[in-house]
C-alpha positions, 0 to 999 in steps of 0.5 A: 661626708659622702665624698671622704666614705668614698675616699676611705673604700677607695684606700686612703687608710692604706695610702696614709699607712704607706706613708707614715714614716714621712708623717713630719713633712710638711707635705703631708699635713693635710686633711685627710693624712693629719687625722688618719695620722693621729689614727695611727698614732692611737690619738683617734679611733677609726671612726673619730678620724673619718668624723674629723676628716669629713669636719676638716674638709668642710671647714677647708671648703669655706675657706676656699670659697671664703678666699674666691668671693674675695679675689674680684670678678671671676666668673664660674663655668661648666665644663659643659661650657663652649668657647663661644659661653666663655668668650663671646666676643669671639 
């Protein structure tokens, strides 16, 4: 929730204004444009689009990790992570 408030005080509403006469491509249809979309169009208000973006974006987060613990062996890093962490045989 945090992360799309921020998004919002950092200009999304104004970005996805600059862009709406290209709100049909197929581009463009992702969280966050869609529902601020729909907010320009009158669907949502304001503050009904920021609660949808916030839902959108959690559901697509446990998509992707639904989708990473189904790819195999994968091992997470940090970026704090050395070479010698990442690889150690060398």
């Amino acid at each position: 929730n945090a992360r799309v408030e921020q998004m919002m005080q950092d200009g999304l509403l104004a970005e996805v204004e600059s862009l709406l006469e290209y709100k049909d491509l197929d581009a463009l249809r992702t969280v966050g444009y869609s529902e601020l979309f729909d907010y320009l169009d009158g669907k949502y208000s304001l503050e009904r689009a920021v609660e949808l973006i916030q839902q959108n974006s959690r559901r697509y987060a446990k998509r992707q990790i639904t989708w990473f613990k189904n790819q195999g062996n994968f091992q997470a890093l940090q970026k704090e992570s050395s070479i010698e962490e990442i690889i150690p045989s060398l």
